[in-house]
C-alpha positions in Angstrom: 0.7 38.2 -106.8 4.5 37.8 -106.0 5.2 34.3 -106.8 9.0 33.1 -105.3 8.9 29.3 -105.5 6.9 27.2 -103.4 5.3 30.1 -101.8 2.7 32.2 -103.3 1.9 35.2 -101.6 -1.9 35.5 -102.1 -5.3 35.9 -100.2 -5.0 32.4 -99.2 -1.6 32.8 -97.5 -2.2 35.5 -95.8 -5.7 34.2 -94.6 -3.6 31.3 -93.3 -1.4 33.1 -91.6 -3.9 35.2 -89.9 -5.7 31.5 -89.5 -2.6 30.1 -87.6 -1.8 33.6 -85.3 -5.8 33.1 -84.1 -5.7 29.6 -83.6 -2.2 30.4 -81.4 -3.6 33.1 -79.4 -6.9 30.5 -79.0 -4.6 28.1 -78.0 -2.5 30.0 -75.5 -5.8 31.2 -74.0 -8.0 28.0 -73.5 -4.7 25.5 -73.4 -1.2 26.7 -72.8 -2.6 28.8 -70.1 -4.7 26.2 -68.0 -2.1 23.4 -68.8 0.5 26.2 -67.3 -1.3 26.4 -64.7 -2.1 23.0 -63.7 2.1 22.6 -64.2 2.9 25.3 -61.8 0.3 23.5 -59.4 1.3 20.6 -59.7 5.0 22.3 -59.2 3.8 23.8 -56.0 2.6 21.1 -55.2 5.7 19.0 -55.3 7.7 21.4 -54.0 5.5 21.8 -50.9 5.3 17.8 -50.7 9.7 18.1 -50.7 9.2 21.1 -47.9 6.6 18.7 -46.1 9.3 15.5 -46.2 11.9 17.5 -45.2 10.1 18.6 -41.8 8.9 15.9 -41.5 12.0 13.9 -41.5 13.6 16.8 -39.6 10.8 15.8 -36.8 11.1 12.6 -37.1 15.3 13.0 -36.5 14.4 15.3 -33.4 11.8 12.7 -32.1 14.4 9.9 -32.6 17.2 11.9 -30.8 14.9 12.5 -27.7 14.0 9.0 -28.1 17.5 7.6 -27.6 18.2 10.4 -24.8 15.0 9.3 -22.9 16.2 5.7 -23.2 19.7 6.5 -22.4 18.3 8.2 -19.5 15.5 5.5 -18.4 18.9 2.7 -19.0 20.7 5.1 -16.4 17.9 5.4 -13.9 17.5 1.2 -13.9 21.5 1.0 -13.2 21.2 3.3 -11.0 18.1 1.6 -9.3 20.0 -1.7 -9.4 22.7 -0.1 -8.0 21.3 0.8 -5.1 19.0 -1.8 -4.8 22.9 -4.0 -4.4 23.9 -1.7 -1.6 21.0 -1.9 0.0 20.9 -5.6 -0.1 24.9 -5.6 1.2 24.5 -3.4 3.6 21.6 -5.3 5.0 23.1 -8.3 4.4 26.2 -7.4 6.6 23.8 -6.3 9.3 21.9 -9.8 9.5 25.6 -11.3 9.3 26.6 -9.8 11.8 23.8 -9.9 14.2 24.1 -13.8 13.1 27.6 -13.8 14.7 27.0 -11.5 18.1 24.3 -14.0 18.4 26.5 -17.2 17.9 28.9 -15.5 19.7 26.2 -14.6 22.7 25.2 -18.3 22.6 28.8 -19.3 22.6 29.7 -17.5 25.5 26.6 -18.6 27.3 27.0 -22.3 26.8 30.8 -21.6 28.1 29.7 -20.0 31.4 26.8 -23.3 31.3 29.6 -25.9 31.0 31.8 -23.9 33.6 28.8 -23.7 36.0 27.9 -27.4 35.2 31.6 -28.6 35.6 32.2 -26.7 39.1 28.6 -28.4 40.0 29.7 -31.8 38.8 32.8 -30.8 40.5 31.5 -29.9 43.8 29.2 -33.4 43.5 31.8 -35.4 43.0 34.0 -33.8 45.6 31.0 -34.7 48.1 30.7 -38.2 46.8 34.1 -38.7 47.3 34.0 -36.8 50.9 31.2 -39.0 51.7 33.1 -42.4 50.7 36.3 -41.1 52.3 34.5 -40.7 55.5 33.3 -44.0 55.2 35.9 -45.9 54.4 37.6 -43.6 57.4 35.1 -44.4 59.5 35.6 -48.1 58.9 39.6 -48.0 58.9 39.2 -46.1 62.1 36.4 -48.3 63.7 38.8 -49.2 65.7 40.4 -46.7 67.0 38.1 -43.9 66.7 40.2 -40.6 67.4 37.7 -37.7 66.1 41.1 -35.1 65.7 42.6 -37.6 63.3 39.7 -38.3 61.2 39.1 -35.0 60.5 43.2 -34.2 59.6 42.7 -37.3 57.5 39.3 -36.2 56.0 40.5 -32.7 55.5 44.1 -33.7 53.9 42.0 -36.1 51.3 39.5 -33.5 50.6 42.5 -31.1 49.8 44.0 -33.5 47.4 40.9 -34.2 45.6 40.0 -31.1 45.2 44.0 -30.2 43.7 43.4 -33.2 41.4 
């Protein structure tokens, strides 16, 4: 046959040729196309595993955003609670304060109108005492003359200036 170097064209070529072309079309049956196969799984697979992360993380960014609005919101509410929990406490506070002071001041004016009441009593008492002493020392000044209009003038003049003092 045609001879052109290191090549011989010959049964035994063109046996292998035809060898090599079956073995490729064996191999792209039974290998290439179960090993293409298991690549494009395994392709799918990873890209659904990416789509899967993505959401996920996309979730997990929604959840974290509600998350810091629902503790924004719950921080809020408890300074709001606190809030009012302080006015409640000073407006109650001013209340007992000042039903504290009406009180003093109640007890204050009823002690004043005590010691006025006691004083004109102690007053009155005295004023007695001393009527009673003035008489008798009158009546023994006057033992001897005993003049009923005077002792009263002078009884009656000492009462009045007692009772000034």
């Amino acid at each position: 046959m045609l001879k052109a170097g290191l090549v011989e064209l010959n049964w035994t070529f063109v046996f292998q040729i035809l060898n090599t072309f079956i073995l490729y079309l064996l191999l792209k049956k039974f290998l290439f196309a179960p090993v293409t196969e298991v690549i494009e799984a395994r392709e799918k697979s990873i890209f659904d595993s990416l789509n899967d992360a993505e959401r996920i993380s996309n979730e997990a960014e929604t959840f974290k955003v509600e998350y810091i609005e629902k503790l924004q919101s719950v921080e809020d509410e408890g300074r709001e609670i606190v809030s009012i929990a302080t006015k409640n406490a000073d407006v109650k506070s001013s209340r007992i304060l000042k039903e504290a002071r009406e009180a003093a001041e109640k007890q204050k004016e009823k002690a004043e109108v005590d010691i006025a009441l006691e004083r004109k009593k102690v007053i009155n008492e005295v004023k007695d005492e001393i009527s009673s002493l003035a008489i008798l020392a009158a009546t023994k000044v006057l033992e001897s003359e005993v003049d009923e209009e005077k002792n009263k003038i002078l009884v009656n003049k000492f009462i009045e200036q007692v009772g000034d003092n």
